[in-house]
C-alpha positions in Angstrom: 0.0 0.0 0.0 0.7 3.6 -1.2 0.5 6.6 0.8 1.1 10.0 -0.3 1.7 12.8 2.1 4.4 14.2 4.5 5.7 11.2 6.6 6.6 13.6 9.9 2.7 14.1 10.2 0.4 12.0 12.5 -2.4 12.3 9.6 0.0 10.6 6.7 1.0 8.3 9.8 -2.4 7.1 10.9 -3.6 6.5 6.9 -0.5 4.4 6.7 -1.7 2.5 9.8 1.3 3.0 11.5 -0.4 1.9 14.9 -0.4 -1.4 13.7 3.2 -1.6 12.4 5.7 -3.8 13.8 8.6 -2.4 11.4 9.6 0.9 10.5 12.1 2.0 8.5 13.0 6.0 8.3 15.1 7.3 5.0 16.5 10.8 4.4 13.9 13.0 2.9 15.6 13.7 -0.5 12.2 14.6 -2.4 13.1 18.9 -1.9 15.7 20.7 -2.0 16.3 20.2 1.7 19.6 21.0 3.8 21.5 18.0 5.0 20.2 19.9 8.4 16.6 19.7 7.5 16.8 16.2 6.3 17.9 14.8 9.8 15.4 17.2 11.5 12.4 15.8 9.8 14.0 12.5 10.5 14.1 13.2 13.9 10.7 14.5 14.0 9.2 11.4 12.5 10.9 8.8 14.9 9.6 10.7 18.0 5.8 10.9 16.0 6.3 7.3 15.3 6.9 6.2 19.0 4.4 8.5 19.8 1.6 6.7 18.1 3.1 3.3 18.8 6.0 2.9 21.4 6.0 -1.2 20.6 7.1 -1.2 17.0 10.5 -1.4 15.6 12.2 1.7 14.4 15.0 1.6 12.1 16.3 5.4 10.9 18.9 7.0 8.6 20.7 10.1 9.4 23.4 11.8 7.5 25.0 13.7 10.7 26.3 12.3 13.9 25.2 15.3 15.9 21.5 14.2 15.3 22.5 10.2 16.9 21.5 11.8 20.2 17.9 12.8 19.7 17.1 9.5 18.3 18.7 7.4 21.2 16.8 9.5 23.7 13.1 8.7 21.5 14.8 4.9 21.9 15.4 4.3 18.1 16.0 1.0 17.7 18.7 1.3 15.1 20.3 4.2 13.8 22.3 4.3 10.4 25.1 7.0 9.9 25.3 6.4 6.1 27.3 9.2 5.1 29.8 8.7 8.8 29.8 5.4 7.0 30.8 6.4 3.2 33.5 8.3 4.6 34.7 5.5 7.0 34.9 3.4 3.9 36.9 6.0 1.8 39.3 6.5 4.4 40.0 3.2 4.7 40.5 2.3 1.1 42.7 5.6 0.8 45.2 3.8 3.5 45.8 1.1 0.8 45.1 -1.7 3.3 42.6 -3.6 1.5 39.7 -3.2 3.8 37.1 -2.2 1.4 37.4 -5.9 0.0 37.2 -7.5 3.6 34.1 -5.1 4.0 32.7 -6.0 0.5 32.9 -9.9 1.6 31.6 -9.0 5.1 28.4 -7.9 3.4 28.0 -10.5 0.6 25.2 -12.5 -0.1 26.4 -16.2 0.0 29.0 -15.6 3.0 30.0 -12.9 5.3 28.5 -11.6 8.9 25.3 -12.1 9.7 23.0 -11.5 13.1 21.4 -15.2 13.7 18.8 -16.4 17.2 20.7 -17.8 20.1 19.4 -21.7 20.5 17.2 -21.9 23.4 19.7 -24.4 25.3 22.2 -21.8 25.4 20.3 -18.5 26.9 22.1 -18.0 30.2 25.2 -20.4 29.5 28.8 -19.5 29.1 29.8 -17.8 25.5 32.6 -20.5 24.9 29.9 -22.8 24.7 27.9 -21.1 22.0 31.1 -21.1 19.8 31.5 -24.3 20.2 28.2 -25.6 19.0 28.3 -23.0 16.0 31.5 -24.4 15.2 30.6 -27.9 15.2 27.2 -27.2 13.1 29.3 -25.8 10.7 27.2 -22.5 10.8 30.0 -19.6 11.1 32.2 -18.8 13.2 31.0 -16.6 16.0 32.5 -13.2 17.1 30.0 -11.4 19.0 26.8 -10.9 20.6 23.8 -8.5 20.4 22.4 -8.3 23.1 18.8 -6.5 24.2 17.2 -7.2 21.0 13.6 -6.7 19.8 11.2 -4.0 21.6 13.2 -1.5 23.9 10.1 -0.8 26.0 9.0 -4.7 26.9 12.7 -5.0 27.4 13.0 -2.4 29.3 9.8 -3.3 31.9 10.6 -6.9 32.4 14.1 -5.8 33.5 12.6 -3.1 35.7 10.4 -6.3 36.9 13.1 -8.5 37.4 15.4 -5.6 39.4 13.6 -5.5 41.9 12.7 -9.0 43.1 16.4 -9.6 44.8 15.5 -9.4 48.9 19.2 -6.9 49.2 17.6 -3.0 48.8 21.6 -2.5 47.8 21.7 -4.6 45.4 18.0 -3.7 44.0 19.5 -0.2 43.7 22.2 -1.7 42.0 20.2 -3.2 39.5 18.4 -0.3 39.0 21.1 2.3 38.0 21.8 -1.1 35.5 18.4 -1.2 33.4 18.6 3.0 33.3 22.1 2.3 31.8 21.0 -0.2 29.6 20.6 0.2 25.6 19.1 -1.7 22.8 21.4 -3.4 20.5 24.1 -3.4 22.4 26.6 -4.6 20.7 29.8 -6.9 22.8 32.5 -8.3 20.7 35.1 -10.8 21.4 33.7 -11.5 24.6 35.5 -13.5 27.0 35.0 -17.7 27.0 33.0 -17.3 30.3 30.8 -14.5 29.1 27.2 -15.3 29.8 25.2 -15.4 27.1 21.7 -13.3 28.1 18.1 -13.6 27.2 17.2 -11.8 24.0 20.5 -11.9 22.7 21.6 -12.6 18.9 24.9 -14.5 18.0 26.8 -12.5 15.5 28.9 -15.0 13.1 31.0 -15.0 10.2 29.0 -17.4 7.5 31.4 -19.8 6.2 32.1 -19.3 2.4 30.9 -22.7 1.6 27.4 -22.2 3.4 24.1 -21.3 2.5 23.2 -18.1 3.8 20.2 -20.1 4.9 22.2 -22.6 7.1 19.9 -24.1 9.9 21.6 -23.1 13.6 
Protein backbone atom coordinates (compact mmCIF):
# COMPACT_ATOMS: atom_id res chain seq x y z
CA UNK A 1 0.00 0.00 0.00
CA UNK A 2 0.72 3.55 -1.20
CA UNK A 3 0.53 6.56 0.78
CA UNK A 4 1.07 9.99 -0.29
CA UNK A 5 1.68 12.83 2.07
CA UNK A 6 4.39 14.18 4.51
CA UNK A 7 5.75 11.24 6.58
CA UNK A 8 6.59 13.63 9.93
CA UNK A 9 2.66 14.07 10.20
CA UNK A 10 0.44 11.96 12.49
CA UNK A 11 -2.44 12.31 9.58
CA UNK A 12 -0.02 10.58 6.74
CA UNK A 13 0.98 8.28 9.79
CA UNK A 14 -2.45 7.06 10.86
CA UNK A 15 -3.57 6.51 6.91
CA UNK A 16 -0.51 4.37 6.68
CA UNK A 17 -1.66 2.47 9.76
CA UNK A 18 1.29 3.00 11.48
CA UNK A 19 -0.40 1.92 14.92
CA UNK A 20 -0.43 -1.42 13.66
CA UNK A 21 3.22 -1.58 12.41
CA UNK A 22 5.66 -3.81 13.80
CA UNK A 23 8.60 -2.45 11.42
CA UNK A 24 9.56 0.88 10.48
CA UNK A 25 12.06 2.04 8.53
CA UNK A 26 12.98 5.98 8.30
CA UNK A 27 15.06 7.28 4.96
CA UNK A 28 16.48 10.79 4.42
CA UNK A 29 13.95 12.95 2.86
CA UNK A 30 15.63 13.69 -0.46
CA UNK A 31 12.22 14.58 -2.45
CA UNK A 32 13.08 18.89 -1.85
CA UNK A 33 15.66 20.72 -1.96
CA UNK A 34 16.25 20.20 1.68
CA UNK A 35 19.64 21.04 3.82
CA UNK A 36 21.53 17.95 5.01
CA UNK A 37 20.19 19.89 8.41
CA UNK A 38 16.59 19.68 7.47
CA UNK A 39 16.82 16.18 6.35
CA UNK A 40 17.90 14.78 9.79
CA UNK A 41 15.43 17.17 11.45
CA UNK A 42 12.40 15.75 9.77
CA UNK A 43 14.01 12.48 10.50
CA UNK A 44 14.13 13.20 13.89
CA UNK A 45 10.66 14.51 13.99
CA UNK A 46 9.19 11.41 12.47
CA UNK A 47 10.88 8.82 14.86
CA UNK A 48 9.58 10.74 17.96
CA UNK A 49 5.77 10.89 16.03
CA UNK A 50 6.25 7.33 15.35
CA UNK A 51 6.91 6.23 18.99
CA UNK A 52 4.37 8.46 19.82
CA UNK A 53 1.57 6.66 18.06
CA UNK A 54 3.13 3.26 18.78
CA UNK A 55 6.04 2.92 21.45
CA UNK A 56 6.03 -1.17 20.63
CA UNK A 57 7.05 -1.16 16.96
CA UNK A 58 10.50 -1.39 15.55
CA UNK A 59 12.16 1.68 14.39
CA UNK A 60 14.99 1.57 12.08
CA UNK A 61 16.32 5.43 10.92
CA UNK A 62 18.87 6.99 8.65
CA UNK A 63 20.73 10.09 9.45
CA UNK A 64 23.41 11.77 7.51
CA UNK A 65 25.01 13.73 10.75
CA UNK A 66 26.30 12.35 13.87
CA UNK A 67 25.24 15.29 15.89
CA UNK A 68 21.47 14.23 15.29
CA UNK A 69 22.52 10.24 16.91
CA UNK A 70 21.46 11.84 20.21
CA UNK A 71 17.90 12.76 19.74
CA UNK A 72 17.15 9.49 18.27
CA UNK A 73 18.66 7.39 21.16
CA UNK A 74 16.78 9.51 23.72
CA UNK A 75 13.09 8.67 21.45
CA UNK A 76 14.77 4.92 21.89
CA UNK A 77 15.40 4.34 18.08
CA UNK A 78 16.01 1.04 17.72
CA UNK A 79 18.66 1.29 15.08
CA UNK A 80 20.34 4.21 13.85
CA UNK A 81 22.27 4.34 10.36
CA UNK A 82 25.06 7.03 9.86
CA UNK A 83 25.27 6.35 6.09
CA UNK A 84 27.34 9.24 5.09
CA UNK A 85 29.78 8.74 8.81
CA UNK A 86 29.76 5.36 6.97
CA UNK A 87 30.80 6.44 3.17
CA UNK A 88 33.47 8.25 4.63
CA UNK A 89 34.72 5.51 7.02
CA UNK A 90 34.95 3.40 3.92
CA UNK A 91 36.89 6.01 1.75
CA UNK A 92 39.33 6.54 4.35
CA UNK A 93 39.98 3.24 4.66
CA UNK A 94 40.49 2.27 1.15
CA UNK A 95 42.73 5.55 0.76
CA UNK A 96 45.24 3.82 3.47
CA UNK A 97 45.80 1.12 0.78
CA UNK A 98 45.09 -1.69 3.28
CA UNK A 99 42.57 -3.56 1.48
CA UNK A 100 39.68 -3.21 3.81
CA UNK A 101 37.12 -2.23 1.36
CA UNK A 102 37.38 -5.89 0.04
CA UNK A 103 37.24 -7.52 3.60
CA UNK A 104 34.05 -5.13 3.98
CA UNK A 105 32.72 -5.98 0.52
CA UNK A 106 32.94 -9.87 1.56
CA UNK A 107 31.64 -9.05 5.09
CA UNK A 108 28.38 -7.88 3.37
CA UNK A 109 27.99 -10.52 0.57
CA UNK A 110 25.21 -12.48 -0.06
CA UNK A 111 26.38 -16.24 -0.02
CA UNK A 112 28.95 -15.56 2.98
CA UNK A 113 30.01 -12.86 5.26
CA UNK A 114 28.54 -11.55 8.94
CA UNK A 115 25.31 -12.07 9.74
CA UNK A 116 22.97 -11.54 13.08
CA UNK A 117 21.36 -15.21 13.65
CA UNK A 118 18.83 -16.40 17.20
CA UNK A 119 20.72 -17.82 20.05
CA UNK A 120 19.37 -21.69 20.47
CA UNK A 121 17.19 -21.88 23.39
CA UNK A 122 19.67 -24.40 25.33
CA UNK A 123 22.22 -21.79 25.43
CA UNK A 124 20.34 -18.50 26.95
CA UNK A 125 22.12 -18.03 30.20
CA UNK A 126 25.18 -20.38 29.49
CA UNK A 127 28.77 -19.52 29.09
CA UNK A 128 29.77 -17.81 25.53
CA UNK A 129 32.61 -20.49 24.91
CA UNK A 130 29.92 -22.78 24.69
CA UNK A 131 27.87 -21.09 22.02
CA UNK A 132 31.07 -21.13 19.84
CA UNK A 133 31.49 -24.27 20.22
CA UNK A 134 28.23 -25.60 19.05
CA UNK A 135 28.26 -23.03 15.95
CA UNK A 136 31.53 -24.44 15.22
CA UNK A 137 30.58 -27.90 15.21
CA UNK A 138 27.23 -27.17 13.14
CA UNK A 139 29.32 -25.79 10.68
CA UNK A 140 27.23 -22.54 10.76
CA UNK A 141 29.96 -19.59 11.13
CA UNK A 142 32.19 -18.79 13.20
CA UNK A 143 31.02 -16.63 15.95
CA UNK A 144 32.54 -13.20 17.14
CA UNK A 145 30.01 -11.40 19.04
CA UNK A 146 26.78 -10.86 20.58
CA UNK A 147 23.81 -8.48 20.44
CA UNK A 148 22.42 -8.27 23.12
CA UNK A 149 18.77 -6.47 24.17
CA UNK A 150 17.23 -7.21 21.03
CA UNK A 151 13.64 -6.70 19.83
CA UNK A 152 11.24 -4.02 21.58
CA UNK A 153 13.18 -1.49 23.87
CA UNK A 154 10.10 -0.82 25.96
CA UNK A 155 9.00 -4.71 26.92
CA UNK A 156 12.73 -4.96 27.38
CA UNK A 157 12.96 -2.41 29.35
CA UNK A 158 9.78 -3.28 31.90
CA UNK A 159 10.60 -6.94 32.42
CA UNK A 160 14.12 -5.75 33.51
CA UNK A 161 12.55 -3.14 35.71
CA UNK A 162 10.40 -6.29 36.94
CA UNK A 163 13.11 -8.47 37.44
CA UNK A 164 15.39 -5.63 39.40
CA UNK A 165 13.62 -5.46 41.93
CA UNK A 166 12.74 -8.99 43.10
CA UNK A 167 16.44 -9.61 44.84
CA UNK A 168 15.52 -9.40 48.91
CA UNK A 169 19.19 -6.87 49.19
CA UNK A 170 17.62 -3.02 48.84
CA UNK A 171 21.59 -2.48 47.81
CA UNK A 172 21.71 -4.61 45.42
CA UNK A 173 18.01 -3.68 44.04
CA UNK A 174 19.46 -0.21 43.67
CA UNK A 175 22.24 -1.68 41.97
CA UNK A 176 20.18 -3.21 39.47
CA UNK A 177 18.37 -0.34 39.00
CA UNK A 178 21.13 2.26 37.97
CA UNK A 179 21.85 -1.06 35.47
CA UNK A 180 18.44 -1.21 33.37
CA UNK A 181 18.56 2.97 33.34
CA UNK A 182 22.06 2.29 31.77
CA UNK A 183 21.00 -0.23 29.63
CA UNK A 184 20.57 0.21 25.56
CA UNK A 185 19.11 -1.70 22.78
CA UNK A 186 21.38 -3.40 20.45
CA UNK A 187 24.06 -3.37 22.39
CA UNK A 188 26.63 -4.64 20.68
CA UNK A 189 29.81 -6.85 22.78
CA UNK A 190 32.46 -8.34 20.68
CA UNK A 191 35.05 -10.78 21.44
CA UNK A 192 33.74 -11.47 24.64
CA UNK A 193 35.54 -13.54 26.99
CA UNK A 194 34.98 -17.67 27.02
CA UNK A 195 33.00 -17.26 30.25
CA UNK A 196 30.82 -14.50 29.13
CA UNK A 197 27.25 -15.29 29.75
CA UNK A 198 25.19 -15.43 27.13
CA UNK A 199 21.75 -13.32 28.10
CA UNK A 200 18.10 -13.56 27.18
CA UNK A 201 17.23 -11.83 23.96
CA UNK A 202 20.51 -11.85 22.69
CA UNK A 203 21.58 -12.58 18.92
CA UNK A 204 24.88 -14.48 18.02
CA UNK A 205 26.80 -12.48 15.45
CA UNK A 206 28.93 -15.01 13.09
CA UNK A 207 30.98 -15.00 10.23
CA UNK A 208 29.01 -17.38 7.53
CA UNK A 209 31.41 -19.80 6.16
CA UNK A 210 32.15 -19.25 2.36
CA UNK A 211 30.86 -22.68 1.60
CA UNK A 212 27.39 -22.23 3.42
CA UNK A 213 24.07 -21.32 2.49
CA UNK A 214 23.21 -18.11 3.84
CA UNK A 215 20.17 -20.10 4.89
CA UNK A 216 22.15 -22.60 7.12
CA UNK A 217 19.86 -24.07 9.88
CA UNK A 218 21.61 -23.11 13.64
Amino acid sequence: MYVNGDFTEEETLIRANIERADKVLVLSDYSRDYSLMEMDSRTVLAVLVIKKLNRTCYVVAELLDEKFKKHLESEHCDEIILSRHYEQKLLASASSGTGMSHVLNSMFGDRHGLSVVPVPKEFIMRPFEELCAHFDRTGAGIVIGLLENTGNYFLRKQEALSEAQKNPDVTEVVNNLKRVKEMKSNQTVLAPEKKYTVKKYSRVIIVRHSANDAGVSV
